[in-house]
C-alpha positions as CSV (number, residue, x, y, z in Angstrom):
1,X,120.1,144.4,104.2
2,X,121.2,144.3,100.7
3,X,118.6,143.4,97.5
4,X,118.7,139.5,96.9
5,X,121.4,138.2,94.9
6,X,120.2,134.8,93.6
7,X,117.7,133.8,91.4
8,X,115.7,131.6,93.9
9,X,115.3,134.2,96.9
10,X,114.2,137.0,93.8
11,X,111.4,133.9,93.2
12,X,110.6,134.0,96.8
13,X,110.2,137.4,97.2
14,X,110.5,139.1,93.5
15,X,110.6,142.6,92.3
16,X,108.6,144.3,94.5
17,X,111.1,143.7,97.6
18,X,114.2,146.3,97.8
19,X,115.5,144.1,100.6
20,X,115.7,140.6,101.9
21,X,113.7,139.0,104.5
22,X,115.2,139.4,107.8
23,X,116.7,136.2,109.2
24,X,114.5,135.5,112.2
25,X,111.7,135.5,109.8
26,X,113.5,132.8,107.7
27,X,113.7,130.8,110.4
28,X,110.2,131.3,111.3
29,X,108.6,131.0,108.1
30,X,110.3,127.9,106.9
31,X,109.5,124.5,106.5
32,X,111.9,122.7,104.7
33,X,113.3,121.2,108.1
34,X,110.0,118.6,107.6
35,X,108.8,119.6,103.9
36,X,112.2,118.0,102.4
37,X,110.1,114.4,102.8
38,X,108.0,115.3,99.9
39,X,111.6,115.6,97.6
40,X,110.4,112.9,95.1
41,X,107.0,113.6,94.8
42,X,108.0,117.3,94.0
43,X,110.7,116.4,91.2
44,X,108.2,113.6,90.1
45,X,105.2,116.5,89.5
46,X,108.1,119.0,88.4
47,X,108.9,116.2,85.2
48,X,105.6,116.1,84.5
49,X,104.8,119.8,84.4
50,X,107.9,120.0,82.2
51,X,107.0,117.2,79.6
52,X,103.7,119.2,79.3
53,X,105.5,122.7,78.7
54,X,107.2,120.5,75.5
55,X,103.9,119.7,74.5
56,X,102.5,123.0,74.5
57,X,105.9,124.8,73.0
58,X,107.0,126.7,75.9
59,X,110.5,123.9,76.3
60,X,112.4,122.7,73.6
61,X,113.5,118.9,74.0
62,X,116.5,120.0,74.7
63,X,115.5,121.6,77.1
64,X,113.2,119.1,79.0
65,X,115.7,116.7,78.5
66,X,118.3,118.9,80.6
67,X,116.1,119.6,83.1
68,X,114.8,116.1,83.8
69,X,118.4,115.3,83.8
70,X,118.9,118.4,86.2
71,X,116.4,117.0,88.6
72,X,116.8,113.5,88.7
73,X,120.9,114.1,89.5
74,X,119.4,115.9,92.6
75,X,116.9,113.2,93.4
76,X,120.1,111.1,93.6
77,X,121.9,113.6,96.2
78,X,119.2,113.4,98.5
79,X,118.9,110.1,98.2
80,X,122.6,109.7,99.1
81,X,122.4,112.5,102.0
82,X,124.6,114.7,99.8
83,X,122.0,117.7,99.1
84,X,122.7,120.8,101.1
85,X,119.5,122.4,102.4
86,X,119.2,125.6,102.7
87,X,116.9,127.7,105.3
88,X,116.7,130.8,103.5
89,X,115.1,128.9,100.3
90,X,112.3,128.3,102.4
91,X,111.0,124.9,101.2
92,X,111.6,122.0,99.3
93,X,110.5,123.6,96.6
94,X,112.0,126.4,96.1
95,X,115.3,124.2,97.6
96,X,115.2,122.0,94.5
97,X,114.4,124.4,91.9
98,X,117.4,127.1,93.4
99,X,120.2,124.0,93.0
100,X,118.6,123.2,89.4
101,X,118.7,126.3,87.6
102,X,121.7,126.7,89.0
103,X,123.1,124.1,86.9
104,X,120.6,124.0,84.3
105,X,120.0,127.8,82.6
106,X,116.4,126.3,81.3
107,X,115.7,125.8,84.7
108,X,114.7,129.2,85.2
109,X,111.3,128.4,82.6
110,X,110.3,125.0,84.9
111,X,107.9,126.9,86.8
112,X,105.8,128.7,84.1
113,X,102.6,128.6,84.7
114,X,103.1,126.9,87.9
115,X,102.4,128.9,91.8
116,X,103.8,127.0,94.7
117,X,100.1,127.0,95.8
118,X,99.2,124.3,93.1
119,X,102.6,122.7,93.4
120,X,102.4,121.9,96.7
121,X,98.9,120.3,96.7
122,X,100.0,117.7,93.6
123,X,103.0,116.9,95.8
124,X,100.8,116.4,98.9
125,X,98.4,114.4,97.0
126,X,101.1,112.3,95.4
127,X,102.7,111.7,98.9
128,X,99.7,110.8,100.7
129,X,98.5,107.9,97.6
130,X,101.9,106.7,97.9
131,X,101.9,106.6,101.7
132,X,98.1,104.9,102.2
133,X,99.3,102.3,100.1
134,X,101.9,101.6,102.4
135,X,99.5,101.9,105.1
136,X,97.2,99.6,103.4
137,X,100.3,97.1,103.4
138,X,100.6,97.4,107.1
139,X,97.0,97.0,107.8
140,X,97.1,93.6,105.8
141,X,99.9,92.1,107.7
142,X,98.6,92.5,111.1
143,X,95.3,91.1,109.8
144,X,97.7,88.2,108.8
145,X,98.9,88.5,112.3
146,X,95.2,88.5,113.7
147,X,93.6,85.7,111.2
148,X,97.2,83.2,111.9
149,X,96.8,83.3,115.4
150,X,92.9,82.8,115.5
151,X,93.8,79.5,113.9
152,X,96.8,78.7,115.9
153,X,94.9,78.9,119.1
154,X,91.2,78.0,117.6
155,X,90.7,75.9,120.8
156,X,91.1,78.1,122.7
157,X,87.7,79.4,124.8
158,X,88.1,82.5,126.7
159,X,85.2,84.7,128.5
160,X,83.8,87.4,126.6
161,X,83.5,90.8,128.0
162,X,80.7,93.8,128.4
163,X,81.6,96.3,131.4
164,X,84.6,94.6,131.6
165,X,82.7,91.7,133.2
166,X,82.5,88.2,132.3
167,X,79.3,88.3,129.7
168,X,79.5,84.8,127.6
169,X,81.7,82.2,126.9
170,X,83.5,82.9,123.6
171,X,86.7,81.4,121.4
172,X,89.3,83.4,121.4
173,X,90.0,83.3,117.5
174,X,86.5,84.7,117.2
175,X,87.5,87.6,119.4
176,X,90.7,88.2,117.4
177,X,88.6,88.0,114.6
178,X,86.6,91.0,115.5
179,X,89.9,93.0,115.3
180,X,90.0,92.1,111.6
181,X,86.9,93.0,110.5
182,X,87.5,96.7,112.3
183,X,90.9,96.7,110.4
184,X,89.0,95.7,107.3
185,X,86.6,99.1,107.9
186,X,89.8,100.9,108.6
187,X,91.6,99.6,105.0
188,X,88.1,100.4,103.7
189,X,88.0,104.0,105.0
190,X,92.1,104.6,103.8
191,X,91.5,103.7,100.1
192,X,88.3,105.9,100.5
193,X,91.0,108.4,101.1
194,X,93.1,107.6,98.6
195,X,90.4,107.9,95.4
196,X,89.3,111.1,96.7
197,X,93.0,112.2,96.7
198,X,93.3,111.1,93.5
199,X,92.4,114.5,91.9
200,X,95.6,116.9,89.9
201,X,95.3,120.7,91.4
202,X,98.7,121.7,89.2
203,X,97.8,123.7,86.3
204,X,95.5,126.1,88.7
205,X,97.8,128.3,89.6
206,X,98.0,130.6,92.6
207,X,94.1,130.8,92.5
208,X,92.9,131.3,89.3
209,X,94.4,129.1,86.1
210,X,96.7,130.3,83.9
211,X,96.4,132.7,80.7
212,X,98.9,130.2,79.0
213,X,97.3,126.7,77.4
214,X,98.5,124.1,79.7
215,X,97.1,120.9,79.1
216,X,95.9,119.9,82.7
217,X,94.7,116.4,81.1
218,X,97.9,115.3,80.0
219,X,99.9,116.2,83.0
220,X,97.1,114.3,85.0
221,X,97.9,111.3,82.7
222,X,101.3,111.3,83.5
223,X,101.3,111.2,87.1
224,X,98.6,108.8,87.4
225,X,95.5,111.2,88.2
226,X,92.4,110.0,87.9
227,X,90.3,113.3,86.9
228,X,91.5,117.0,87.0
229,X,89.9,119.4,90.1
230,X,87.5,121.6,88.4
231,X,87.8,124.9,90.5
232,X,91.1,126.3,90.6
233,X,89.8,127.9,94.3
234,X,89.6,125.2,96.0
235,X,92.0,123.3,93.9
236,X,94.9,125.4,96.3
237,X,92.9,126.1,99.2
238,X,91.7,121.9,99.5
239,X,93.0,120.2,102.3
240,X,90.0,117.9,103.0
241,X,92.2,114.9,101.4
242,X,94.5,115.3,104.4
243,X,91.3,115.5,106.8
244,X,90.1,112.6,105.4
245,X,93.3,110.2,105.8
246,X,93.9,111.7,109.6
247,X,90.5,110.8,110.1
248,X,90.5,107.5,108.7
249,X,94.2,106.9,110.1
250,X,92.6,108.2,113.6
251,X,90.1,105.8,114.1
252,X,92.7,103.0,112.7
253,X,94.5,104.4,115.9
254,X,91.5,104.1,117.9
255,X,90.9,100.3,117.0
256,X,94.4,99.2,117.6
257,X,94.4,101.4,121.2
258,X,91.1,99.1,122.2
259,X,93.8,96.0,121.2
260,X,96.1,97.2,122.7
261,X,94.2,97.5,125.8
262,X,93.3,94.0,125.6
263,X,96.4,92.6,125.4
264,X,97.4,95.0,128.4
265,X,94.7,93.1,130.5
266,X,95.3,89.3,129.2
267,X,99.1,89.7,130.4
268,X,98.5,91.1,133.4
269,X,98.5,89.0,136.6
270,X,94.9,89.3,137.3
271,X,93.8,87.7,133.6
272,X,97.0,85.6,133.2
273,X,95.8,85.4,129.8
274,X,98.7,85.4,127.9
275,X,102.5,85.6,128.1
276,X,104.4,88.2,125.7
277,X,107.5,88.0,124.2
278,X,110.4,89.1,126.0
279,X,111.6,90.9,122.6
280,X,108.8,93.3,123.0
281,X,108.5,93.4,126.8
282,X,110.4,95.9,129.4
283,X,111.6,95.7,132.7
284,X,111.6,97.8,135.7
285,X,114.3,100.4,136.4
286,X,113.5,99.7,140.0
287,X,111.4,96.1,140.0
288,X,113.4,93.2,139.0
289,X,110.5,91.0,138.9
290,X,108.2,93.3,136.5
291,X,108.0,92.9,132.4
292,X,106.3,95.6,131.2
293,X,103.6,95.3,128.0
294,X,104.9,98.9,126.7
295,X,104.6,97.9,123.2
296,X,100.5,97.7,123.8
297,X,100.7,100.8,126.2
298,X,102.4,103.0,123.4
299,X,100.4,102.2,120.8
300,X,97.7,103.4,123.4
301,X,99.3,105.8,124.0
302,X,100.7,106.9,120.5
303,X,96.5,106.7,119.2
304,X,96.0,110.3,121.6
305,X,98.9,112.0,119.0
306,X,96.9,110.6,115.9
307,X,93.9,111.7,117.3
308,X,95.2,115.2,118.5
309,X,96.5,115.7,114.8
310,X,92.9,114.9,113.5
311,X,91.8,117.9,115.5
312,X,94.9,120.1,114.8
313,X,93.9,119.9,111.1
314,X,90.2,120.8,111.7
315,X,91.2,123.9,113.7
316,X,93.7,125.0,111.4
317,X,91.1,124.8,108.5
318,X,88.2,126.3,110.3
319,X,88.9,129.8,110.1
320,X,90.6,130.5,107.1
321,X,89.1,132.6,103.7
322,X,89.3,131.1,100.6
323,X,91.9,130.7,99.1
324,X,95.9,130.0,99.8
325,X,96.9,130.9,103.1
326,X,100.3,130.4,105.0
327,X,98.5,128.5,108.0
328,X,98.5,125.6,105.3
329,X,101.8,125.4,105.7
330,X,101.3,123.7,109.2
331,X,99.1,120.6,108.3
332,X,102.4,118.7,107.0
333,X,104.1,118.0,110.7
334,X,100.4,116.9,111.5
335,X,100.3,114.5,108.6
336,X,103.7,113.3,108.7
337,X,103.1,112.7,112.6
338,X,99.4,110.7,111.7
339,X,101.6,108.6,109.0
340,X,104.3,107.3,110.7
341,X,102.7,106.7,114.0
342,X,100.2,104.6,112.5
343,X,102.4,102.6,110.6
344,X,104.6,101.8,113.4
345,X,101.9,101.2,115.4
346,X,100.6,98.3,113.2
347,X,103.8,97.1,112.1
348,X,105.2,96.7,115.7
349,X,101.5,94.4,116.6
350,X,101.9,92.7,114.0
351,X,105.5,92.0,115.2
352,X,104.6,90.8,118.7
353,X,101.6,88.4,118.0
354,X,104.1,85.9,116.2
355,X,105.7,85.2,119.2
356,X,102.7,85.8,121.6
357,X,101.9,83.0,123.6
358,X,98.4,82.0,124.5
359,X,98.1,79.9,128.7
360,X,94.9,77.8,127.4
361,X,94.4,76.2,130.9
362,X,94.3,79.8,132.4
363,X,91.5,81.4,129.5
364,X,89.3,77.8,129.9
365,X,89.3,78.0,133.9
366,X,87.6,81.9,133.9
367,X,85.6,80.6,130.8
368,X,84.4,77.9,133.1
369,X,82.4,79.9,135.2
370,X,78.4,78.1,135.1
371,X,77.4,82.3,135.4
372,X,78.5,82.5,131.8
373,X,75.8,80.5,130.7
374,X,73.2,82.1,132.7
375,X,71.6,83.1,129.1
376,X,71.7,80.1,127.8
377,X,69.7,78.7,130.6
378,X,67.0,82.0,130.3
379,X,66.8,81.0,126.7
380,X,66.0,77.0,127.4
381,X,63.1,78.4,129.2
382,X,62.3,80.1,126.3
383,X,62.4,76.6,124.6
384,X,60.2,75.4,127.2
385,X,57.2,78.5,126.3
386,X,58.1,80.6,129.3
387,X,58.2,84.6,127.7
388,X,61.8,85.5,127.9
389,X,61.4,88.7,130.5
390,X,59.9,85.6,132.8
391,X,62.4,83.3,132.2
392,X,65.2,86.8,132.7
393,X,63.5,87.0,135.9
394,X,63.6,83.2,137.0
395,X,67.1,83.0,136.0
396,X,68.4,86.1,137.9
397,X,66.4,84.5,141.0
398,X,68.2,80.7,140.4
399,X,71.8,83.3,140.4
400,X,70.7,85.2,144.0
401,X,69.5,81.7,145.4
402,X,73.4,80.2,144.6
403,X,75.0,83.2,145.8
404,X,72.7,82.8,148.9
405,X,73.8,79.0,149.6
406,X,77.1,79.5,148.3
407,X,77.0,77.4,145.4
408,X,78.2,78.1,142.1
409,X,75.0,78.2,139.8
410,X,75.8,74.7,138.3
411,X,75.6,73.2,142.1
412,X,72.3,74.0,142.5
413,X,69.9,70.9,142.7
414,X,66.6,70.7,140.8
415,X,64.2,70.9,143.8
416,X,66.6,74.4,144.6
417,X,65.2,75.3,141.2
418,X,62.1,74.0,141.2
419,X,61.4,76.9,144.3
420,X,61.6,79.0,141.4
421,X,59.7,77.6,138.8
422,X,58.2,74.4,138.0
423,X,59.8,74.0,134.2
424,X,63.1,73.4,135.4
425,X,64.4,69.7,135.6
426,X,67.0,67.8,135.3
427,X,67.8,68.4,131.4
428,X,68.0,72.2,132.5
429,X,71.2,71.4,134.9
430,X,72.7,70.0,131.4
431,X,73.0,72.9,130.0
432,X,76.6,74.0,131.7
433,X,78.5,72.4,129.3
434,X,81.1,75.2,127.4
435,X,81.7,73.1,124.4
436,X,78.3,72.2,123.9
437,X,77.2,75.9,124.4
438,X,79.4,77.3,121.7
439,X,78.2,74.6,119.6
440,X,74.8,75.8,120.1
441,X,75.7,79.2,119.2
442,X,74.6,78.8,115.4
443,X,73.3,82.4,114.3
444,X,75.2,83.9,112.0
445,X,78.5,85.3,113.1
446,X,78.0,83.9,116.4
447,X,81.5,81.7,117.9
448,X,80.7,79.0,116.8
449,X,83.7,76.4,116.4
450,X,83.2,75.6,112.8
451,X,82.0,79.1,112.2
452,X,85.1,80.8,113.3
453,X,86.9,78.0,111.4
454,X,85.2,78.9,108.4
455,X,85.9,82.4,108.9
456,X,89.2,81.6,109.6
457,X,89.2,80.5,106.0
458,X,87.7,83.2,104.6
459,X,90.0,85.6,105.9
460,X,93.1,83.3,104.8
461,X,91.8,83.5,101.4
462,X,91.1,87.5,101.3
463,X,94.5,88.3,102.6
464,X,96.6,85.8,100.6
């Protein structure tokens, strides 16, 4: 195999190579086939880098000005799909700076000072503040989605759940509502990410600075930085941002499976809960009768892949030595994967709940059941002075004595109770009212009507 011919494969493997690097280790070794998505971020921190080599002599204007030009006429091919990418050039990188110096003979000085180590982590960091923003966008509009239809259906009074059993009687905005509050942790935990992302490796080189005096500050200032890392180490070797945001994205996942999973059970038959729209409902290849919630299964589904990309990252970090090494080169499919599966995922939920529609008669009736209030009745012999584990106990015994006359706990008369225990009368039996025991329910951030309307509210305001 010949010496290399062109200036961006003697970049890739310089001077000390007499020959070329065989084709199947091109193919093996590169990853512009997924790194190409970073394009703009790279000729945004390539700009940058430039305008700072003016600064500190090493460009003329003239210079900068062709090169900005140079790279911003490339920006526009791949923006158009006219850019022609090229295996043996490895990455986007080395891609982009191959076509410009190419055209533009100053090209050649764009990456003084500059390792493809530090240049990669500035256009990581770049991509992922861009992309939680996004995300961050997303998470507000099925908040939006949650919060509008808690108050289009604020009536309506569904059971609430522990075991998957029937616990308490609770509204169904409030239960919606507890979706918003995790996608409020979730937002919380993503710009969390974000500021800690917010730190400009370039200027530290392969691993350890640069003799020349590149002002890290001003480059910083011109991409938006916040700070400048401090250690050019772990400046190249730092992938923790990228752990941070597929955790926080995997637990976003997490919350919107558990949905998900809800929404699986309301539509089904044995709940009845709810009826989905048909625009984001399937049939059966086999079963003409079926419609399918695969929207809520895949985003079940789809949280296992952001999880499993959570741990892919950890592994791939947990061996390695300080500082660069190739197996970094793997953590951008991961990423990539984690980003737009969670954005689909809350776009397409955010979708469906506009035309989701709610059978109120069907969530009141399994609401209805006296057992529901069970507590409520243990707690008005509290009222009365009986300790609660007695009242626990004299409760459990008045739910065994309707099972045993097969009665629902509501049916039972007061001298039935009164075999139990002489405080109950007639203003216990009062008790199994729903709307008066959701009224009761005054603590704070209990389901109460007006509580969840107020919250309602709150949440209205926040997200406008």
């Amino acid at each position: 195999m010949s010496a290399p011919a062109d200036q961006a494969n003697q970049a890739l493997w310089g001077g000390r190579f007499t020959e070329g690097a065989a084709a199947l280790l091109q193919r093996f070794s590169q990853s512009v086939s997924f790194d190409w998505r970073l394009y703009k971020h790279d000729i945004r921190g390539s700009i940058a880098h430039a305008t700072m080599l003016l600064k500190i002599g090493i460009l003329t204007q003239e210079e900068l000005d062709a090169i900005a030009s140079g790279l911003r006429q490339i920006e526009d091919e791949i923006d158009r799909g006219a850019f022609a990418w090229a295996v043996d050039k490895e990455d986007v990188h080395m891609n982009i700076e191959a076509v410009l110096t190419a055209r533009v003979p100053a090209g050649a000085k764009l990456h003084t000072g500059r390792s493809r180590n530090d240049q990669v982590a500035t256009d990581m960091r770049l991509w992922i503040r861009d992309e939680i923003a996004r995300d961050l966008e997303a998470v507000r509009g099925l908040q939006k989605a949650l919060v509008a239809w808690a108050e289009r259906d604020a009536s309506v009074v569904i059971p609430g759940y522990t075991h998957l059993q029937r616990a308490q009687p609770v509204t169904l905005g409030h239960h919606l509502l507890a979706y918003v509050e995790m996608l409020e942790r979730d937002a919380g935990r993503l710009a969390d990410a974000s500021a800690r992302a917010n730190v400009l490796p370039l200027g530290s080189g392969a691993i350890a600075g640069s003799t020349l005096p590149l002002d890290r500050a001003y480059v910083a200032q011109l991409l938006g930085f916040a700070r400048v890392s401090e250690n050019s180490m772990d400046s190249v070797s730092d992938r923790d941002f990228i752990v941070e945001y597929a955790a926080a994205a995997a637990l976003a996942a997490v919350h919107l499976s558990r949905f998900s999973e809800d929404l699986i059970l309301w539509s089904s038959a044995e709940f009845d809960f709810i009826r989905l729209p048909d625009a984001y409902t399937t049939g059966s290849s086999l079963m003409p009768q079926k419609k399918n919630p695969d929207v809520a299964e895949l985003v079940r589904g789809k949280s296992g892949r952001v999880v499993g990309n959570l741990m892919s990252l950890l592994t791939l970090l947990k061996g390695l030595p300080m500082t660069y090494n190739r197996d970094l080169q793997e953590d951008k499919e991961r990423l990539f994967d984690t980003a737009d599966t969670l954005h689909a995922s809350l776009e397409i939920l955010a979708a469906m709940l506009e035309g989701t529609v709610v059978k109120a008669a069907k969530c009141r009736a399994a609401a209805s059941d006296p057992l529901l209030l069970a507590t409520d009745l243990a707690d008005w012999l509290v009222k009365q002075g009986m300790p609660f584990r007695q009242a626990h106990h004299a409760v459990g015994a008045a739910v065994g004595l309707a099972e045993k006359k097969g009665v629902p706990l509501n049916q039972l008369s007061v001298a039935d109770l009164k075999t139990i225990s002489d405080v109950y009368n007639e203003e216990a039996l009062a008790l199994f009212d729903l709307d008066l025991a959701l009224t009761n329910r005054l603590t704070a951030g209990a389901p109460n009507p007006a509580s969840v309307a107020a919250q309602v509210k709150r949440w209205k305001e926040k997200l406008a």
